[in-house]
Phi, psi and omega in degrees: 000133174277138189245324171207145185256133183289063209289032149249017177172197219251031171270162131205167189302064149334103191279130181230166191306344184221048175175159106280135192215129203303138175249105218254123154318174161321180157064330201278178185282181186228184216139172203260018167247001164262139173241138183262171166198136183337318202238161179314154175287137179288182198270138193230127169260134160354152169055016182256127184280143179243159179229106174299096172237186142006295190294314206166228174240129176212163188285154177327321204285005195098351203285137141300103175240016161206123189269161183280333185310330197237010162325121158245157208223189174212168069304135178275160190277182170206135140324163176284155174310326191290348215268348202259322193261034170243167197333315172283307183285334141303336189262329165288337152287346141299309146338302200260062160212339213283329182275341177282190189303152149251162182307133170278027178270006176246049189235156148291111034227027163314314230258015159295266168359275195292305187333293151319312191257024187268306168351297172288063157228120194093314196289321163266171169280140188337291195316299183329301217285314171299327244240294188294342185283305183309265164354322182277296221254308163021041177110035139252160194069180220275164174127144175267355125303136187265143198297334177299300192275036168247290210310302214280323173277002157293290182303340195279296178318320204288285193312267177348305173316318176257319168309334193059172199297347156336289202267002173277012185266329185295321172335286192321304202302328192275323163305323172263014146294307195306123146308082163226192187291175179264012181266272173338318205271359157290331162299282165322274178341281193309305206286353167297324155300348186073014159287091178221197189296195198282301186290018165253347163304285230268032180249321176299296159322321158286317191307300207291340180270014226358076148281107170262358188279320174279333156274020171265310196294321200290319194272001172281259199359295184298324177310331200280333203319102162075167177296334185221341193282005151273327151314313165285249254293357173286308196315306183297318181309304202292001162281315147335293189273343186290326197228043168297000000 
């Protein structure tokens, strides 16, 4: 069933029995809970069944409107965990992010909330500091990813990144903590696994070569990202890498 629509553009949501998954437009990043298809998505409403077979994807009445052969689908790549946590390649990646939108979680009245506890991240022991950040940021603020869990899967990406597959099994516990919608809590899951969008590879990835003109373009990219969700998971990254 499709459950919910982007109303700032031609995107939306599937609800499927054990995920959601991104109906992505042209053009859009590409990332691993989404699938595209060349020409625009047909006009789709709340509550419309969609039906997953053999073929693909198709509307109640039968109409094919994704055939499977030509889905296209991604995972982004990852560095080895080591190339990511030292010192310089963190701070290019802080660099290229220092110039975009800011989070509206560092607005009133978010930033009560988010603030204090993104802090405590370095400060405490890892596990803590995520555990109080999960709680904190968990279905807040405005969005229908809620800008908190856009925040929050930034930082989850961030750890995974630098922990390598060692530290994902606690991510997860902590990415299945969050109270939030299941478009979020689909969210989580992948960044915990080290999955998210594209202009977050590749930002990772220009940092361990320090390219720094590609990791600026990476982190513009991620600015453009959605009305406010690129800002959080940049907020949530640099936070992350700032204070490892």
């Amino acid at each position: 069933m499709l459950w919910a629509r982007d109303a700032d553009g031609p995107a939306a949501w599937l609800r499927l029995p054990d995920a959601v998954i991104g109906l992505a437009p042209p053009g859009a990043p590409l990332g691993p809970n989404w699938v595209r298809r060349r020409e625009p998505w047909p006009v789709l409403a709340e509550g419309d069944p969609i039906v997953v077979d053999a073929d693909g994807l198709r509307t109640g009445d039968g109409r094919l409107v994704l055939d499977r052969r030509h889905a296209l689908g991604w995972a982004g790549p990852l560095p080895e965990a080591t190339t990511l946590v030292a010192a310089g390649t963190r701070a290019l990646v802080t660099d290229a992010l220092a110039p975009q939108r800011r989070s509206v979680l560092l607005d009133p009245p978010w930033r009560d909330t988010a603030g204090p506890a993104v802090a405590l991240l370095g400060r405490v022991a890892p596990l803590d500091g995520l555990k109080v950040a999960a709680e904190a940021l968990g279905g807040l603020g405005p969005g229908l990813t809620p800008a908190g869990d856009d925040a929050l899967s930034g930082i989850l990406f961030a750890e995974r990144a630098m922990g390598g597959p060692s530290v994902e099994p606690a991510l997860l516990a902590v990415a299945g903590s969050v109270r939030t919608s299941d478009l979020g809590a689909s969210v989580l899951d992948a960044s915990a696994r080290g999955f998210h969008i594209e202009p977050v590879h590749d930002l990772v990835m220009a940092a361990v070569t320090g390219d720094g003109r590609a990791a600026t373009a990476a982190a513009r990219a991620l600015d453009r990202y959605g009305s406010s969700s690129g800002a959080d998971i940049a907020y949530g990254i640099g936070a992350a890498f700032t204070r490892r």
